[in-house]
N, C-alpha and C positions, 0 to 999 in steps of 0.2 A: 419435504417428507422426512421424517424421522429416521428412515432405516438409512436414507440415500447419505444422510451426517456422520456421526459419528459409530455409530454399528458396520456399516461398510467400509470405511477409513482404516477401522480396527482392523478387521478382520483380515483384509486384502497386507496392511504392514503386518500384520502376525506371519497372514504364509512368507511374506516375502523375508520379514528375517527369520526364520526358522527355516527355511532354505539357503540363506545366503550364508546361513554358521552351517550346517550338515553338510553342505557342496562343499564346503572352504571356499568361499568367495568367486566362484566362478567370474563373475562382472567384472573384478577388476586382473583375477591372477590367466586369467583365460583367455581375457578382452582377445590379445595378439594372437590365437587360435583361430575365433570367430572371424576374426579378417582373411584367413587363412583358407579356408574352407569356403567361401562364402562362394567363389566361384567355381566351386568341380561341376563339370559337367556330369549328368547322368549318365547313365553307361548305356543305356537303352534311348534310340531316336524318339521324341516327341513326349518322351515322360519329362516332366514337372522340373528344372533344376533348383535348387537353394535358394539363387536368385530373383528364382520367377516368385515362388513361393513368399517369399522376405518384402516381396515388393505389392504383395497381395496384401498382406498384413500392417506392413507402411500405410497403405492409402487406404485400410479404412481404418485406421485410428490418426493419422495423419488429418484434418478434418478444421473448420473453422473453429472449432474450439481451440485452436494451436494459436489462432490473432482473436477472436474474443473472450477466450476464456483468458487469454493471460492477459489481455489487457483488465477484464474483471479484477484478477489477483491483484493487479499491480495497484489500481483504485480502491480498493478493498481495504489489501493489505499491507499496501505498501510495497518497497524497492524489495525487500527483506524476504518476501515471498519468495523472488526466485531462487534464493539458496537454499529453502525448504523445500519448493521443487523438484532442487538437481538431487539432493538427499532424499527425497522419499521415491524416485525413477533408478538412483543407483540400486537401494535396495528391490525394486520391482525384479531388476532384472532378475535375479537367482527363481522368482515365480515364475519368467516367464521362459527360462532355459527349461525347470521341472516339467511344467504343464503340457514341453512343445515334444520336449524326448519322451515321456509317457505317450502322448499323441502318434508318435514315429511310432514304438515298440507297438502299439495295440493297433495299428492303422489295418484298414480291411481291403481287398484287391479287384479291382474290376476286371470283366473278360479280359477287357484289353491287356491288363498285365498293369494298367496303371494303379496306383493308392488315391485315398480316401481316410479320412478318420476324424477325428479330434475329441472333446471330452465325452460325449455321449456315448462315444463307441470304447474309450476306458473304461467308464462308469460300467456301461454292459459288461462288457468280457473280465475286466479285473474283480470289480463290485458285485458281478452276478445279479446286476439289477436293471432288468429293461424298463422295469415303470419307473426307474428316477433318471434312467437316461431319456426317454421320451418324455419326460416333463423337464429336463434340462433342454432338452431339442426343443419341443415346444415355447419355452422361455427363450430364447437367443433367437428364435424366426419372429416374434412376436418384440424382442428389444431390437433387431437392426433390420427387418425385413419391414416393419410398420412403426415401430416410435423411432429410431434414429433417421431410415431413409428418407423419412415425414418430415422432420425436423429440418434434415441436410438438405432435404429440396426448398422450404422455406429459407431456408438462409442462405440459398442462392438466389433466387431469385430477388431478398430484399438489399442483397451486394448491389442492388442497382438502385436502389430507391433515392439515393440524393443527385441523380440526374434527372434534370426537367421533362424531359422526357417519360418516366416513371409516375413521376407528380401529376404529369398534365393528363394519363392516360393511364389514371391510378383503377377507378373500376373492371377494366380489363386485363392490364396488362398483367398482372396475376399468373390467370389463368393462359394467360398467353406464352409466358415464361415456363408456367408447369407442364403446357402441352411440349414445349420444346426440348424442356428436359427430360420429360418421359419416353420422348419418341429417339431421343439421343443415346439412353439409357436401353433403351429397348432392343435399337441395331446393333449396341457393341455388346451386349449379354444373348442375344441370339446364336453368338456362335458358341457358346458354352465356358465352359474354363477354360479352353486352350485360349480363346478370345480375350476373355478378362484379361488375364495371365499378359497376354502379348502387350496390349493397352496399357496396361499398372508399369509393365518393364519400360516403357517409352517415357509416358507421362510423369510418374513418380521420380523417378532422378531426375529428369529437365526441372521439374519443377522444384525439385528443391536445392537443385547448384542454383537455380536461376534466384533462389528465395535466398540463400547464402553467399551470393554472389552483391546484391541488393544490400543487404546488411552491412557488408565489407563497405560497401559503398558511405554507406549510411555514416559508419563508424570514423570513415577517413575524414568525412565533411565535418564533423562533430568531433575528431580527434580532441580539442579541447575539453570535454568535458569526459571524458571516459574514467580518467583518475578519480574522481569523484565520483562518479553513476557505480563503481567498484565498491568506494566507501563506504556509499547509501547502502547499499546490498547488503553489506554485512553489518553495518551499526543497523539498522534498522533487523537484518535478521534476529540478535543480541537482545534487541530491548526488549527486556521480558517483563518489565512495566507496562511499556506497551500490551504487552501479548497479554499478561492476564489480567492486564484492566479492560480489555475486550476481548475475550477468548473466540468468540467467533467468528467474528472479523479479522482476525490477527493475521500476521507476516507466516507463521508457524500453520495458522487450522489454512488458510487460501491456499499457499503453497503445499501444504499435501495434497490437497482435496488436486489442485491442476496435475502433481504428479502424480497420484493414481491416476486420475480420471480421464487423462489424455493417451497415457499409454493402455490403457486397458489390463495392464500387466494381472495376471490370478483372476481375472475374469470367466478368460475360458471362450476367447473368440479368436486370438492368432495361431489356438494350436488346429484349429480346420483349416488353414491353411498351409502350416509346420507339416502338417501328415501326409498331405500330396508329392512334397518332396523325393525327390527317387537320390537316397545316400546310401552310404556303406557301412555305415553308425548312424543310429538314432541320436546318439550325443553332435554329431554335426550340426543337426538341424534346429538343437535345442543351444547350442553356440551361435546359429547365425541368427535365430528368433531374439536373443536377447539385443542384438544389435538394433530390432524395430524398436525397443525404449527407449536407448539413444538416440536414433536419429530421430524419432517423434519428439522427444522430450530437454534432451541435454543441446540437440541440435536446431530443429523448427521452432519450440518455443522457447527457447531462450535466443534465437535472434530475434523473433520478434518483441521479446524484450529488451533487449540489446537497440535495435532500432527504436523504440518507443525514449526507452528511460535517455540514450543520449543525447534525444534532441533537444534538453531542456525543458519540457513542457512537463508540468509536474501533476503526477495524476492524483486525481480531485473523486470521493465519491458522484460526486455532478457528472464526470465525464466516463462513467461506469462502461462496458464495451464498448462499441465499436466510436464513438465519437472521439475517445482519449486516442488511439491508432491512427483514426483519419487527421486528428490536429497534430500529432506528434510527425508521422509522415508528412504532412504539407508543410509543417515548419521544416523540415529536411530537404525535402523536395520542390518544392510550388505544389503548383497545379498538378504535376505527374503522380503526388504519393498516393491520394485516392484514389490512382487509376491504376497507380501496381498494386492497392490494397484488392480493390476489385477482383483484377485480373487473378492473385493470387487467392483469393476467396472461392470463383469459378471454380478452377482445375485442383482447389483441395476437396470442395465440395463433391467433385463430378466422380473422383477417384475413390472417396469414401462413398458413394454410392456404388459404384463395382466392386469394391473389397467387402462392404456387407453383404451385397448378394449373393458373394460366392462362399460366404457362413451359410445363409438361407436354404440356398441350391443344399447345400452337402447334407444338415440336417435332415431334409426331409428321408434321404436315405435312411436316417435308423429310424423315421417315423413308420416308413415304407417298410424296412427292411430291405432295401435295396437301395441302387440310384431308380429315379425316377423312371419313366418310362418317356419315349419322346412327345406325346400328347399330354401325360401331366407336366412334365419340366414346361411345356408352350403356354399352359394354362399358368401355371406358378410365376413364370419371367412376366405375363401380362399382368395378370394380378398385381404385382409387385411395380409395374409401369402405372397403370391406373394409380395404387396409393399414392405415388411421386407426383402425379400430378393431382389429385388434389391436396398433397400435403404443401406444394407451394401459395396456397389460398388458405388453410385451415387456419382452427385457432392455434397457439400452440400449447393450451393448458394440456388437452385430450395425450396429444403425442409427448410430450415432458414426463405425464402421468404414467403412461406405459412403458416408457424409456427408463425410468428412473425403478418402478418397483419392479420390471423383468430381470435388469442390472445386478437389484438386490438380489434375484432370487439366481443366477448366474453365478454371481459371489459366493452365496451361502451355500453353495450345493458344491461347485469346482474347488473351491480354497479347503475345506477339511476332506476330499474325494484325495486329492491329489498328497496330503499329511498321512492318509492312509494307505495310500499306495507307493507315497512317494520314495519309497527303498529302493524298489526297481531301478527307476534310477536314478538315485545313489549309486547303485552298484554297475550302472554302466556306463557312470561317470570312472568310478573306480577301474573299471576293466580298459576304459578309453583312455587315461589317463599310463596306466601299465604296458599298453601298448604304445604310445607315442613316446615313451622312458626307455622302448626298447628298440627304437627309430624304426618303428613299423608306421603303414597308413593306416590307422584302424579301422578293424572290419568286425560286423556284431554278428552273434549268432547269441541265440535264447537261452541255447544250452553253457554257454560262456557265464553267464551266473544265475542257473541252476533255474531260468525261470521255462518251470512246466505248464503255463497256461496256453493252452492253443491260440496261435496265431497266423494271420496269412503270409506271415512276412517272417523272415529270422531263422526259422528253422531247417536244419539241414546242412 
């Protein structure tokens, strides 16, 4: 598609440098903040911490596109790709600090005393616009609620397809895979968000020490070739022969397209999870949100480039996804590599199906105007189990098709929302900033730069 190319690419590096010079470079002068903060506990039992939050947003952009989208890139575009990558996920970050501290500031309060929010609920209360927040709502339940979770469930269950197994007992097992992922998915989203939440905090770090753990491995055995696999990287980034004697193919267009596209960054899906957070600064949360780019992006897929490119095995358009991963690991490994590719396919797959549905869940609040009630969220979590299973059977034109132009429409509404509003904060980056200069722990209130729009949170 058209829009999903170069119009989306655009737009998404427009917010992110136009944030990353207004911030002063939050990403790199802040980084050692973000680590900082990243574990406070909430001051109230059973609300939301940083953590839990960060780890929500990890795993659903964390996802097989982290081992086959970058194996694409690297077949594509070459070595030269991943430095395009790590440069256009640096720049995300300053998007995805903006998006996540606006999401805190404007966030809305449940009985319980817990939050809720993200771009819909900005768009409303800043924007003054409930019908382009509920067609923002509506778009993001319709990109991860039905074309991504469609998708995710099909490329888990085809993580299994070069087992004999799979082959021999291909007309059903499908469907047999979808019903077990749906019923898997169903028990651990029945307990609501605190459920997810708990899940994401286990799952998401095992899995990716264990994924970075692997790599390390990968690297020691292949020590010989690493000085070179370095070289490629960069002469192949350079060659701009290459790049625009095929521009869409190129080291340059692949390597953006995998570092927008895997971090999500200016989207407008990690700050539904940024706003549940329970902080003392909305700039907290928008310092520990930019850390999901890195570890999605500078972290998970660049070892799995790291693991591919050193084993020697040089990627070829012919071995375009997942076959260039599965040779590059079994040359590393034996037999074991497509059995950690596997393994780690499952549990990126299974985590990015619970970090979407807890976008899903929240949206339908501003659709409602509230959270749901407990009969519609049962009806909603089922619903969204049934697409799972049969998106592990579907074709995947349908689901591509709804993934890619809700995406766009995500893009085009959150990235100029957030340029327009985006002063706010600014200014409570600014006041965060004033205070940690004055060895304070910073602490926000609305009236601290001057902002008089009603909210449930801030004030007083």
């Amino acid at each position: 598609m058209y829009l999903t190319g170069w119009p989306l690419a655009v737009i998404l590096i427009a917010g992110g440098l136009y944030f990353t010079v207004r911030t002063g470079f939050p990403q790199l002068n802040m980084l050692r903040e973000s680590f900082r903060v990243i574990f406070e506990k909430p001051q109230v039992s059973g609300h939301m911490s940083s953590f839990s939050a960060l780890m929500i947003s990890t795993a659903s952009c964390v996802g097989p596109g982290n081992i086959i989208g970058v194996s694409t890139a690297l077949c594509i575009g070459g070595a030269g790709s991943i430095f395009w990558m790590w440069l256009t996920a640096l720049i995300g970050g300053a998007s995805a600090f903006a998006e996540s501290t606006l999401a805190q500031i404007y966030k809305r309060k449940n009985p319980d005393g817990t939050c809720y929010g993200g771009p819909s609920f900005y768009i409303e209360t800043a924007c003054r616009s409930k019908f382009l927040a509920v067609i923002f709502a509506i778009a993001l339940i319709a990109a991860y609620g039905i074309g991504d979770n469609m998708l995710t469930s099909y490329n888990l269950q085809s993580s299994f397809q070069n087992f004999a197994f799979y082959q021999e007992n291909s007309r059903w097992i499908t469907w047999f895979f979808g019903a077990v992922i749906a019923a898997c998915f169903l028990l651990t989203i029945l307990g609501g968000g605190a459920r997810i939440a708990k899940a994401n905090c286990v799952i998401v770090p095992v899995m990716g020490i264990f994924y970075i753990l692997i790599t390390a491995i990968a690297l020691y055995i292949n020590f010989r070739n690493i000085p070179g696999m370095f070289m490629e990287i960069f002469r192949s980034a350079f060659d701009f022969k290459a790049i625009f004697g095929g521009f869409t193919g190129s080291a340059l267009i692949m390597g953006m397209k995998r570092g927008l596209y895997s971090n999500e960054a200016g989207v407008g899906s990690a700050p539904n999870a940024a706003a549940a957070a329970e902080v003392s600064h909305p700039v907290k949360q928008g310092l520990v949100q930019m850390l999901s780019v890195f570890i999605d992006t500078h972290l998970i897929c660049t070892a799995t480039a790291l693991m591919c490119l050193s084993s020697g095995v040089v990627p070829t358009k012919e071995l375009t996804g997942a076959p260039f991963v599965l040779q590059a690991l079994q040359e590393t490994f034996g037999i074991m590599g497509p059995l950690f590719i596997v393994l780690a396919m499952v549990l990126f797959s299974f985590t990015t199906l619970l970090g979407n549905f807890y976008y899903v869940e929240n949206n339908f609040a501003c659709i409602f105007g509230r959270q749901p009630g407990k009969v519609s969220l049962l009806l909603i979590r089922i619903a969204d189990a049934v697409l799972i299973f049969f998106g592990a059977s579907m074709k995947l034109d349908v689901a591509w098709n709804i993934a890619d132009i809700t995406l766009c429409i995500l893009a085009f509404i959150n990235v100029p929302v957030c340029i327009i509003i985006g002063g706010t904060a600014c200014q409570a980056l600014k006041h965060y900033r004033e205070q940690l200069k004055s060895g304070m722990d910073p602490v926000f209130r609305a009236e601290d730069i001057g902002l008089r729009q009603s909210t449930d949170f801030w004030h007083g």
